[in-house]
Structures are given as structure tokens and as C-alpha cells.
C-alpha angles and dihedrals in degrees: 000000000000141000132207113276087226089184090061090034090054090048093055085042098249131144120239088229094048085064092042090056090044101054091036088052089041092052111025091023136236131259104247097173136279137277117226107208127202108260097020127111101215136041114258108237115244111225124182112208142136120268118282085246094055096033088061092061116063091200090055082060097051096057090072115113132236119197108231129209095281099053100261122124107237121198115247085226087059091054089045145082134199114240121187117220129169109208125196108261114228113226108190110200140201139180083358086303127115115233141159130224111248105194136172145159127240129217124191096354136091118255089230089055086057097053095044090055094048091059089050099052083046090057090054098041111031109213112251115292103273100030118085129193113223115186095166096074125082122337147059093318094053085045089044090052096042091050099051098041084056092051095045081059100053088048088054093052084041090062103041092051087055095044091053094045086055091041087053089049113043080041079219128115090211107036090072102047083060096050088053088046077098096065095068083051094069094049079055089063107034095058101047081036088066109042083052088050090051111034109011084038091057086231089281105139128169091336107311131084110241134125111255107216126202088246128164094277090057082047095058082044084063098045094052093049091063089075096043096049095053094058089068098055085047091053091048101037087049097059086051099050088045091050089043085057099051081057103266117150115246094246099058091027075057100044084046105044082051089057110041092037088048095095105028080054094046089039096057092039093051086046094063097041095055091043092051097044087079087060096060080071076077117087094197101039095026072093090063094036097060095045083057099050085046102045109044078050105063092036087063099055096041082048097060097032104036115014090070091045090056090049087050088055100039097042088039083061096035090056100025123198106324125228115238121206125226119197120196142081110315 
């Protein structure tokens, strides 16, 4: 710790707080303006300070130059003085332990992706016997963890109430597991959908550059798609079973219910994408906004290609081959 030495400071003509602004910009930097970048909302803060390397190191400080009231450059080290102080140290406990509080911010990276990588520079390299390192605890991780079980939960009762109003309806065990054959679909899409938008997309959305995360709000997009995309399979599997009761075989009932229900399917799809692209404007629901678009999406396609196939092969095993009778001599 030093303090200005004001006697040798009034001698070279310089102000006290003109060392003091000199040492605090050299160490904890000066604003020096901002830089406004092509494709970024905000404008990106100026700061004037000495390199990390020089900033560790007090004496490397020092060795910056004022200019004094006849012209000459005169040191920092030469205007201060070292002062020894002993100051209390403060020891935070908990559950009879003593800790310290590690925090940091994060740009341009999930919460989640830092903690992940600070587990994994902990594997390779074990904390000092008696220090451990706890990430479970307060904070952003323990709030990250909480959100989503909750919503993993609500995804699970979603999908049981559906299941039991198809069930219900179909008045089958088997039929409705094929109609919600679309909803692992979507999970198909948005996953894929988001690592695109980040890494093949160059992080370039709607007009401005910043990394779109799978955050709770894209969690609650694909929750509520459960219940979008299985209109679509109800609309489809429907027609079929309509066309099977006026005495058409699976395989055209299928071919047909494919081709009338084609547009009304793509119409409604299309319907959704474009309602919720407006949304991805947002920066706290864009998350929401692109599982839908890639969701409803792949579900779509996986609707109209896969979800017949799977009630071909479920009602060709429920009937079996049928017998046909011949009348006639022998």
C-alpha cells in the first residue's frame, strides 16, 4: 500500500489527485469511451490500463511518468510512499466450515457450459488436500437445476394427461402411443435446431450477433408443443381410421389420408412458424420462439413420413392376415 508523498508532489508542481488518478487508471483502468460494432446492440465500454502482467506487480506501476509544472516526466514511485497497514481478515462460515465466495461473470457462454468446465478442470487437477470446491450450493447453478427439474416434471404430467384423453378416446392402449409418437419428434429438431442456429448459423440471428441458449423458456416452447404436434397425428390417424370404417384397405386409407390431410397439416405448421418468428425479436423468449420453429418442424415431417408407417405396423399386428373365403366345386 502506498500514499502520495503531497511535500515531493508540491515541489514538481503536481496535484495529489492527479497521482491518485494516475495509479487508480493505471491499475483498475479509465474510461476512455466506447466503441459502437456493426451487429451489436450495445455499444462495447473503452478502458485505458496497464497490461495484466504489469498491473500484478505494484513496483511495475510505479515506474509510470507525470509530467510536472516545468515540462520533465517524473516516476510515480518517486511522489509515493509505502505505508504498512494490517487490516482484520474477514473468515465467512458455514455448517461450522470456512469458505469463500468464487464468483464470475460469463459472456457469451451458458451458465451451465462454465460449470461443466469447471468440473472438468477440477477432474484433471483435484483441489489441495483439505479445500473443497462445492457448485451445487446458492446461485445461478442451484436456480438452473431447480427450473428445469421442475419442468422436466411438468413435461412428464403433460404427457400422461394427453395420453389418458387419447386413450379415452380411441378407447385403445396402443393407438395413442402412436399418435404421440410425434412428440419425440420435436425433441429430435430442437436440439439439432439449436446447435445450427449457434455454431453452423455463425451466431447471426434476426439481425444481431448473439448465442441463442436452450434456456427455460425454450424448455416451456417444447411443452407446449406436446400438445400442437399431436394435433397433427390426430388429424392424419383419424382420416385413416374413418376411411378403414367405410371398408378401405390400411395401405390406400393410409396413401389417401397422406394426401387429403397434406395441406390442412403444412398449412397449420407453416401457420405456427411464421406466428412465433416474431418472438425470436425477444432476447428472453427468442429461446422459446426457435424450439418452436424447430420443433413444429421436424414433427411435421416425421408426421407425414413416419407416424403412418408406425399405425401400419401396429394395426397390421393388431388384425393379422385375414382369411378370405372361396365358394365354389373343389
Amino acid at each position: 500500500m502506498v500514499e502520495v508523498d503531497r511535500e515531493k508532489a508540491a515541489l514538481h508542481g503536481i496535484a495529489a489527485a492527479e497521482v491518485v488518478k494516475a495509479l487508480s487508471a493505471a491499475i483498475g483502468g479509465a474510461p476512455a469511451g466506447s466503441l459502437h460494432v456493426r451487429g451489436e446492440r450495445n455499444a462495447v465500454p473503452i478502458q485505458v490500463r496497464l497490461p495484466e502482467a504489469q498491473r500484478a506487480r505494484l513496483d511495475d506501476a510505479l515506474t509510470l511518468r507525470l509530467r510536472s509544472a516545468d515540462g520533465s516526466l517524473v516516476p510515480l514511485a518517486s511522489l509515493v510512499r509505502p505505508v504498512s497497514e494490517t487490516d482484520e481478515v474477514v473468515h465467512y462460515h458455514k455448517d461450522l466450515r470456512r469458505f469463500a465466495f468464487v464468483t464470475a461473470e460469463v459472456a457469451g457462454t451458458s451458465p451451465v457450459e462454465a460449470v461443466f468446465g469447471i468440473e472438468d478442470q477440477l477432474a484433471a487437477q483435484p483441489s489441495p488436500a483439505g479445500f473443497r470446491v462445492d457448485l451445487a450450493g446458492e446461485g445461478e447453478w442451484k436456480i438452473t437445476l431447480d427450473v428445469f427439474r421442475d419442468l422436466g416434471i411438468a413435461f412428464g404430467v403433460a404427457l400422461a394427461g394427453i395420453y389418458v384423453l387419447l386413450a379415452a378416446q380411441t378407447q385403445s392402449f396402443g393407438i395413442p402411443l402412436v399418435i404421440m409418437a410425434a412428440i419425440p419428434f420435436t425433441i429430435i429438431g430442437i436440439l439439432p435446431g439449436f446447435w445450427l442456429l449457434n455454431v453452423v448459423a455463425g451466431k447471426t440471428v434476426a439481425g444481431y450477433s448473439s448465442p441463442i441458449f436452450f434456456t427455460a423458456t425454450a424448455m416451456i416452447g417444447m411443452i407446449a408443443l406436446a400438445g400442437i404436434v399431436v394435433r397433427n397425428s390426430i388429424i392424419l390417424i383419424d382420416f385413416i381410421e374413418v376411411e378403414r370404417g367405410r371398408g378401405r384397405p390400411l395401405a390406400e386409407a393410409i396413401v389417401e389420408a397422406g394426401a387429403v390431410r397434406l395441406r390442412p397439416i403444412l398449412l397449420t405448421a407453416g401457420a405456427a412458424i411464421f406466428g412465433a418468428w416474431v418472438i425470436t425479436l425477444d432476447p428472453i423468449f427468442s429461446g422459446l420462439a426457435w424450439a418452436f420453429i424447430f420443433g413444429i418442424f421436424a414433427s411435421t415431417l416425421f408426421t407425414l413420413g413416419v407416424v403412418p408407417v408406425i399405425y401400419a405396423m401396429v394395426r397390421g399386428a393388431e388384425t393379422g392376415p385375414r382369411a378370405v373365403a372361396v365358394e365354389g366345386d373343389v
